[in-house]
Each structure stands twice: as structure tokens, then as C-alpha cells.
C-alpha positions as CSV (number, residue, x, y, z in Angstrom):
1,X,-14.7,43.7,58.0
2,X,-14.4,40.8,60.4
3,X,-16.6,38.9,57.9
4,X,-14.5,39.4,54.9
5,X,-11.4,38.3,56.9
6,X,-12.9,34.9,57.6
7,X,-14.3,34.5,54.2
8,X,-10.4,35.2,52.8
9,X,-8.9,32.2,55.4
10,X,-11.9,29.9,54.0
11,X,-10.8,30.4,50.5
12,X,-7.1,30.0,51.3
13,X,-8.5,26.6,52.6
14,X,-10.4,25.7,49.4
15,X,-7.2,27.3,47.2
16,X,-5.2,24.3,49.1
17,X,-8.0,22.0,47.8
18,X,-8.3,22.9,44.1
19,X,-4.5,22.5,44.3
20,X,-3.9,19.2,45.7
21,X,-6.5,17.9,42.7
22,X,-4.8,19.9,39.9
23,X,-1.7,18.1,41.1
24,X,-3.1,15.3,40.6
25,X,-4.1,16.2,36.6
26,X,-0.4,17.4,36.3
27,X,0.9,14.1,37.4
28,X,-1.2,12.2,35.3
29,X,-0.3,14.5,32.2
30,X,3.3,13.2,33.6
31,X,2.3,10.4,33.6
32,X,1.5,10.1,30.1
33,X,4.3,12.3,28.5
34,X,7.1,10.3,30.8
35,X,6.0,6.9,31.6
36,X,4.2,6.7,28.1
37,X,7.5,7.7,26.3
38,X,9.2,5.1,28.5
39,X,7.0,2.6,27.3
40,X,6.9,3.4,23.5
41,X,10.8,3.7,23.9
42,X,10.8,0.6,25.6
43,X,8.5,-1.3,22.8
44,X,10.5,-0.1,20.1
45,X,13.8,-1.8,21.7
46,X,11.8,-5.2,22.1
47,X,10.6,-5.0,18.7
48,X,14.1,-4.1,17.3
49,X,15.2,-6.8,19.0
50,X,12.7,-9.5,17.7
51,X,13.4,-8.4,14.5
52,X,16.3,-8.9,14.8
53,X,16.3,-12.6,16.7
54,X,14.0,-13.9,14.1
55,X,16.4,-12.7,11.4
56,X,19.2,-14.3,12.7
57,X,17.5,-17.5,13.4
58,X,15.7,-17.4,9.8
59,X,19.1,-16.9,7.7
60,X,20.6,-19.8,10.3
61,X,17.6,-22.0,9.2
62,X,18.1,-20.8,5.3
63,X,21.8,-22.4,5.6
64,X,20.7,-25.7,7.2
65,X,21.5,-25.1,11.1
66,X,18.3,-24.9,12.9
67,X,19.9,-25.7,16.3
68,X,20.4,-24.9,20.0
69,X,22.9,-22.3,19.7
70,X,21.0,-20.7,17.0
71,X,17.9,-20.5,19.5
72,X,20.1,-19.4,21.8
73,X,21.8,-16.5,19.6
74,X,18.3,-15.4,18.6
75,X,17.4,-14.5,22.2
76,X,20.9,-13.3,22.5
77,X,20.0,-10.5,19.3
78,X,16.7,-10.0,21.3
79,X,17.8,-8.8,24.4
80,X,20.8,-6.8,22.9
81,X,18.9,-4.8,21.4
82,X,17.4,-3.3,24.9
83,X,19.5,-0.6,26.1
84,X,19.3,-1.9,29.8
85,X,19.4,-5.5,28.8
86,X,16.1,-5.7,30.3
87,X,14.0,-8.2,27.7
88,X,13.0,-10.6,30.8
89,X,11.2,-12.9,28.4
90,X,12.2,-14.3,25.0
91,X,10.6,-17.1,23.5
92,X,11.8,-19.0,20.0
93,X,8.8,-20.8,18.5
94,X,10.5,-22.2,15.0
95,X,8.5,-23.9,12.6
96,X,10.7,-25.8,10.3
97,X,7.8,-27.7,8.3
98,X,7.1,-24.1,7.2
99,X,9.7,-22.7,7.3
100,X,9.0,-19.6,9.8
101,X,10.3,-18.8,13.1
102,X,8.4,-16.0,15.7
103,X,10.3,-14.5,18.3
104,X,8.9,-13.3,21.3
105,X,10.7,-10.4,23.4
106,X,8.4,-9.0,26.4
107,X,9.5,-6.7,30.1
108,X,8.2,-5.2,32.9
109,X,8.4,-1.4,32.9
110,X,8.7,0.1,36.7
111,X,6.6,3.3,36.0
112,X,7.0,7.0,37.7
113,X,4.6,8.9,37.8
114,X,1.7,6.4,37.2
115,X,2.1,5.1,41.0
116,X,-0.5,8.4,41.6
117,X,-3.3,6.4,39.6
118,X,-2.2,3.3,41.4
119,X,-0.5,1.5,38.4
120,X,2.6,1.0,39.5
121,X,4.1,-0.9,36.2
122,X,3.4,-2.1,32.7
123,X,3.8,-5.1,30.6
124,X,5.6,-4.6,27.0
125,X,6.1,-7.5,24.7
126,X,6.8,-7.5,20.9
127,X,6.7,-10.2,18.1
128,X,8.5,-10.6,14.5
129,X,8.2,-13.8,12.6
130,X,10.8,-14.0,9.7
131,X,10.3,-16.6,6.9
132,X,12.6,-18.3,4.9
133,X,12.7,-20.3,1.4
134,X,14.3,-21.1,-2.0
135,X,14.4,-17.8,-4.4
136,X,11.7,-18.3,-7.0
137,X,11.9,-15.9,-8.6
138,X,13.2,-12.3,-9.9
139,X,15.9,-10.6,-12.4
140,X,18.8,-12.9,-13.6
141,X,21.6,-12.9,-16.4
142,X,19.0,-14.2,-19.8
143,X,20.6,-17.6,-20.2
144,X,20.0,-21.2,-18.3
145,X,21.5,-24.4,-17.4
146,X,20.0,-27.5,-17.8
147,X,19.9,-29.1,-14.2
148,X,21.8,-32.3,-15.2
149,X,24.3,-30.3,-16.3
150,X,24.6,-27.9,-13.1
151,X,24.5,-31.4,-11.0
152,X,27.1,-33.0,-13.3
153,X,29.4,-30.7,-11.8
154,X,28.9,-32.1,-7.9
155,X,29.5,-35.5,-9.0
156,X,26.7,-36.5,-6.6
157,X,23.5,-38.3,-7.5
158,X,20.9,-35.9,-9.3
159,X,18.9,-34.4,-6.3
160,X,21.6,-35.1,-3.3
161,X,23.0,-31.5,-1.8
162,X,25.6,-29.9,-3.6
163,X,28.3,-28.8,-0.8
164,X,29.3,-25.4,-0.9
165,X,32.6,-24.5,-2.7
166,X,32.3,-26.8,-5.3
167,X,34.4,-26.0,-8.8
168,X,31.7,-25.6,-11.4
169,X,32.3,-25.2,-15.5
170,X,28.9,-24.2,-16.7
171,X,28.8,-24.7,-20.4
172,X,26.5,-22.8,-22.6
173,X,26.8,-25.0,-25.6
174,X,24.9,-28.1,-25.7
175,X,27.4,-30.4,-27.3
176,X,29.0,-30.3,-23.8
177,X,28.6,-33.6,-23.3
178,X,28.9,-35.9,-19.7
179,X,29.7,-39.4,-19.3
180,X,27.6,-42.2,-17.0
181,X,24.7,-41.5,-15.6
182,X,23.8,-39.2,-12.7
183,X,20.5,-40.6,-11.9
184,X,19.1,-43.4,-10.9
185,X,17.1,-43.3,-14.1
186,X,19.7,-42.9,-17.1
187,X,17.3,-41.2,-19.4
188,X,16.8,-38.4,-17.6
189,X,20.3,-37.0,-18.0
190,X,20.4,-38.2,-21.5
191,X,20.2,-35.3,-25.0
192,X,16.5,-34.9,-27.0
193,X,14.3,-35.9,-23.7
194,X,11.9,-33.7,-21.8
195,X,14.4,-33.9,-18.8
196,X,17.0,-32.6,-21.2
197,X,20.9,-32.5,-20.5
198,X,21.6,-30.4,-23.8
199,X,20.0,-27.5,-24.4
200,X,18.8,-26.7,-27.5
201,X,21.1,-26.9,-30.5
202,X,22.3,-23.3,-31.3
203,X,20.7,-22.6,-28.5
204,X,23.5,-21.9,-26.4
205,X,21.6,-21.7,-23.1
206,X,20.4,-17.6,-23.7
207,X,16.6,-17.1,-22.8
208,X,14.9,-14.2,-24.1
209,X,15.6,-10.9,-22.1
210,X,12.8,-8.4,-21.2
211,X,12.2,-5.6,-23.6
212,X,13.7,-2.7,-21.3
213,X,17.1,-4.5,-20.3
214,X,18.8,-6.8,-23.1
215,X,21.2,-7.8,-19.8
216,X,18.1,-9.5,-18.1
217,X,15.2,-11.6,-18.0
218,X,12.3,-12.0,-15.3
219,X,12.3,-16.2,-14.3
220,X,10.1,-17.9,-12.2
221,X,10.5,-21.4,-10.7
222,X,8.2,-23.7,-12.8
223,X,7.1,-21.2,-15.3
224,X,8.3,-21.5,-19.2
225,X,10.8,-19.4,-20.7
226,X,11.6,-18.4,-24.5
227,X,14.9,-19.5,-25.7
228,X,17.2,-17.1,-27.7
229,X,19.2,-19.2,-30.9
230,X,22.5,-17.8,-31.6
231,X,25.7,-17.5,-29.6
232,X,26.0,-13.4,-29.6
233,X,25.5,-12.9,-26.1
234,X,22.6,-10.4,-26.2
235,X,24.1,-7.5,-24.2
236,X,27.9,-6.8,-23.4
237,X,29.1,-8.3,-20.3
238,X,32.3,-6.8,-19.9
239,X,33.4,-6.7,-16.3
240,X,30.5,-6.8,-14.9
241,X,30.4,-10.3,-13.7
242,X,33.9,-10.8,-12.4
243,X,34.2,-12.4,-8.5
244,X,30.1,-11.9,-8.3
245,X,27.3,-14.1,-7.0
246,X,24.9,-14.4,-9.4
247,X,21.4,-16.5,-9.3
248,X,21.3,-18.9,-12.6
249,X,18.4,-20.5,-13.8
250,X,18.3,-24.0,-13.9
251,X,15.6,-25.8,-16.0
252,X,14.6,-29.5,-16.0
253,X,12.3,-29.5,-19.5
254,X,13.0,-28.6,-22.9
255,X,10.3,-28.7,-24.8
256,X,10.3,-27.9,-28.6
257,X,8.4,-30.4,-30.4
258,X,7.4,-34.0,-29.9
259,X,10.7,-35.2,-30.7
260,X,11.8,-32.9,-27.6
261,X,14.1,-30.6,-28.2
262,X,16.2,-30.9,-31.7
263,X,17.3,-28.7,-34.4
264,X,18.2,-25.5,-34.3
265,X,15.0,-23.6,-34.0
266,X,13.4,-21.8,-31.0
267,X,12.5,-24.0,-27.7
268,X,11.0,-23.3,-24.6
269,X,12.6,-24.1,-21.1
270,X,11.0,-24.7,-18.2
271,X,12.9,-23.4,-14.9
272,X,13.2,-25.4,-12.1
273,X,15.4,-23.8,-9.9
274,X,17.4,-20.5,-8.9
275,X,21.2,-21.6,-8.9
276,X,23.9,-19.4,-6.7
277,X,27.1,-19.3,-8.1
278,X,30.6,-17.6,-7.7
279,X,32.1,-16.2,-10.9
280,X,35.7,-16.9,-11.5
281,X,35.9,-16.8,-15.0
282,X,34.2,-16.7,-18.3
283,X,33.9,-17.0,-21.9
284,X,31.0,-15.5,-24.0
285,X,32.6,-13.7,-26.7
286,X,36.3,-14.3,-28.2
287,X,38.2,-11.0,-27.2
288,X,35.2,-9.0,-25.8
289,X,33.2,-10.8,-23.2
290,X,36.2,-12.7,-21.5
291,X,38.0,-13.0,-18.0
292,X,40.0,-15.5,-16.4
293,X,40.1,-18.6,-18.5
294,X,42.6,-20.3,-20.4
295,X,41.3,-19.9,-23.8
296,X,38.1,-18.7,-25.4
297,X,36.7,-19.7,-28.8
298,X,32.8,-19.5,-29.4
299,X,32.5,-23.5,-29.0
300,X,33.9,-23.0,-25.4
301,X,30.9,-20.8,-24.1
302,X,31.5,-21.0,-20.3
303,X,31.2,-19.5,-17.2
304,X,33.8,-21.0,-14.2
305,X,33.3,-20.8,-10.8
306,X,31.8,-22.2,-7.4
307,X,28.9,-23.4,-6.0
308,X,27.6,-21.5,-3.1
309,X,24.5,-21.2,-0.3
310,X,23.8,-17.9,-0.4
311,X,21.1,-15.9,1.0
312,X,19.6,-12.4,1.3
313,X,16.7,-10.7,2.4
314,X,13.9,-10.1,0.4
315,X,10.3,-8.2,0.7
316,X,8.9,-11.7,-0.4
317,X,10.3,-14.8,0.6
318,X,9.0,-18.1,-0.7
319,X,8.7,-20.5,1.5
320,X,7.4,-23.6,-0.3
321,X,7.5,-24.8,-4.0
322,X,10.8,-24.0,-5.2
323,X,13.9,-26.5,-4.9
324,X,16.9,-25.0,-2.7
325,X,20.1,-24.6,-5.7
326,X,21.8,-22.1,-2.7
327,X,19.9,-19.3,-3.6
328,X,17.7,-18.8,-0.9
329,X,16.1,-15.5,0.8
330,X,14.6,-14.3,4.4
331,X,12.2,-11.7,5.0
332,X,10.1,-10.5,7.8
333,X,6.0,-11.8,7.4
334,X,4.8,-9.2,10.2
């Protein structure tokens, strides 16, 4: 009997023992269910908030301000976004060339439960890079403007910035007619050439719509497009365009036969730009498609409005290739 008592006090010992290294185990479970979490929580704040910088900075960039304070506002969004204001490090790297911008957002997490394993913190960092660029391409209204005609309307030389808020008359006939030259080169800007003014006759700007919608057509920035003769606008328009922003094509060739584009048969155009613009009126049809203009007749085909810069975001930004008409978009690359 006195040897099973000493036996019992030498297991209490070795109880003690398997004890202290199960608490160990248990902390570092701990360890990974609470400072883990801490870490994933804290990663998803950075990366919220680099999302969010590079954004900010990207749409900035889009409508021509690439500056301090927009640096400054990006690392701003960055560490916002941390719920304890924590994001130590945030670093801008813009690429205007481009046309990208990466934020960096990184922090130092003081860990709990770790400090048993001897790792007393972490490092967390997370990086977005946001793109910007002209619209190239996508679902529009099926007509287009020739671009002397849109830059008729700026009274600026062809190619030079159109400011924002400038009163635009966009007619869809082509015996719309301008005086003096925009360009440097006065043929460009002139009827019947490959850079045409007019569109075709009886053309009336309408490009052929896709089979599924008769209120739309897919553009791209320099592809060809079918024109559409006739002045029946090919879908009713009702009120669906009144005080919207809508993205115009603009193109720069008309191309029907060697002669360029004459007569009243079909022609192709070929788009060179997405166009924003602000509805304030129009004039299709006489008594049916109508809103906001002094008087409608089917030789005053029109659409009234402003010029605009306007930007949204978009799975697929292009960043190169397509003039800038204000219609411009900003996406996240990664």
C-alpha cells in the first residue's frame, strides 16, 4: 500500500506535465482561431481600403486631376477604411503614361495569443490597382454623329478639349450645314470626303441596331458600322431619354463608294469615339418622339443638350486606343 501511494503522487506530478503541454496546443489553437481572425479581419479592411484609394485616384485621373490632393485623398480612402485607423503605410504609385494607379495599404498587427510560439506580431499589407481610359466600346442609342459636327458645337479647333457644359445641337440630318473651317486642314470638315461632316444623304445619322433590341446597337472605337437610310427612328423613344447621359458615337469616315459618301443608298461609318452628352431636348419624330424643343418637323432631326466628362466603372476599362469625347470608365485590374 505504501507503494501505490507513492506511485499516485508521481502521476499527479506527470498529470501537471501533460497539462502544462496541452496548454500549450490550446493556445496555439487560440492562436489561430483569434489572432488568425484578427489578421484576416484586418486584411480585408486594408484591401477595402486600397480599393477604394485606387478608385478614388483612378476616377480623379479619368477627369484630368492627377494631383497632390488626389494622392493625398487616396491614402485618406485607404486608411478610412480600417476600423482603428491603423493602415501605418500607404503608398500611391500612379502611372499616368498608362493610365493605372496601385495603392498600397500595409500594418502591424500586435498578436495575443501567438506571444506563446514567440511571434509576437504580424505584417498585413494589401494592393489594388484601378485603370482608367476612354469607353470603346458597348450598347448605345443606333445613330452617330459625324465628329466635325460634334466639334462644330465647341467652337474650338478640331481635336482641342471640349470644356464641360458646353450647349450642343446634334443634328441628325446631313444638310446641317457649318460655316469656316474647324481644322487646320479645311477638307476635312468639308461634305463627300472620307473625314465626312455630313452624314449620308437620307441617312439621317441611324446605324443599324442589333437584331434583339431595335433601341440599340453594339459600337466599338475604330470598328465599321452599317448605316440605316430613312428618318423613322427605328424604335420609339418616348421619354426615355429626357435629362439622361447618354454615350453617342462619333465617327470620322464615311465610306460608301469612291466618290465617298453620296446619294441616298446605304454607307458604312467608321466610329471614332464614345461621346457623353446631357439630353435636354429632342426631335426625332413630329408629335411622337419629342421633348423640349421649340418646334419639330422631320428636316429638324435633333437632339439638344450639353457636353459632359463623365465616368463610370466598368468590368473592362480601356486604357489605350480610344480618343477621350467625356465618356470615360475605371475599373479595378487586380
Amino acid at each position: 500500500m505504501r507503494w501505490l501511494r507513492s506511485h499516485r503522487r508521481a502521476d499527479r506530478g506527470a498529470t501537471a506535465v501533460f497539462v502544462a503541454l496541452a496548454m500549450v496546443g490550446l493556445l496555439g489553437f487560440s492562436a489561430l482561431g483569434v489572432d488568425v481572425g484578427a489578421m484576416w479581419s484586418d486584411q480585408k479592411q486594408l484591401q477595402n481600403g486600397a480599393d477604394a484609394g485606387a478608385l478614388a485616384m483612378a476616377q480623379a485621373c479619368a477627369d484630368g486631376d492627377c494631383g497632390f490632393a488626389t494622392d493625398a485623398n487616396a491614402k485618406q480612402y485607404a486608411k478610412d477604411n480600417k476600423v482603428d485607423s491603423n493602415a501605418t503605410g500607404v503608398v500611391v504609385e500612379l502611372n499616368q503614361a498608362q493610365s493605372y494607379v496601385t495603392v498600397k495599404a500595409s500594418t502591424t498587427r500586435n498578436l495575443w495569443f501567438a506571444k506563446v510560439l514567440g511571434i509576437d506580431t504580424a505584417d498585413i499589407s494589401a494592393t489594388a490597382t484601378a485603370a482608367w481610359g476612354a469607353k470603346s466600346s458597348g450598347s448605345f442609342l443606333p445613330l452617330a454623329f459625324s465628329l466635325c459636327s460634334f466639334w462644330a458645337q465647341s467652337g474650338t479647333v478640331l481635336g482641342n478639349p471640349i470644356p464641360s457644359g458646353t450647349p450642343m445641337t446634334l443634328y441628325l440630318k446631313s444638310k446641317s450645314d457649318i460655316t469656316g473651317a474647324i481644322s487646320s486642314d479645311p477638307s476635312v470638315c468639308l461634305p463627300n470626303t472620307d473625314a465626312a461632316h455630313n452624314e449620308v444623304d437620307g441617312g439621317f445619322g441611324w446605324i443599324t441596331p442589333t437584331t434583339s433590341s431595335p433601341c440599340s446597337a453594339t459600337v466599338s472605337v475604330g470598328q465599321w458600322v452599317q448605316s440605316k437610310p430613312g428618318g423613322s427612328v427605328p424604335c420609339p423613344i418616348g421619354t426615355s431619354l429626357q435629362g439622361q447621359i447618354v454615350q453617342i458615337p462619333v465617327f470620322d469616315q464615311c465610306l460608301q463608294s469612291s466618290s465617298g459618301c453620296v446619294g441616298g443608298n446605304y454607307a458604312e461609318y467608321h466610329i471614332y469615339a464614345i461621346a457623353s452628352f446631357k439630353v435636354t431636348g429632342y426631335c426625332f419624330s413630329p408629335n411622337t418622339d419629342e421633348w423640349n424643343v421649340a418646334s419639330c418637323s422631320a428636316s429638324q432631326a435633333r437632339i439638344v443638350g450639353t457636353f459632359v466628362s463623365w465616368t463610370s466603372a466598368d468590368s473592362s476599362p480601356t486604357v489605350s486606343g480610344a480618343p477621350g469625347l467625356g465618356a470615360g470608365q475605371v475599373a479595378l485590374t487586380n
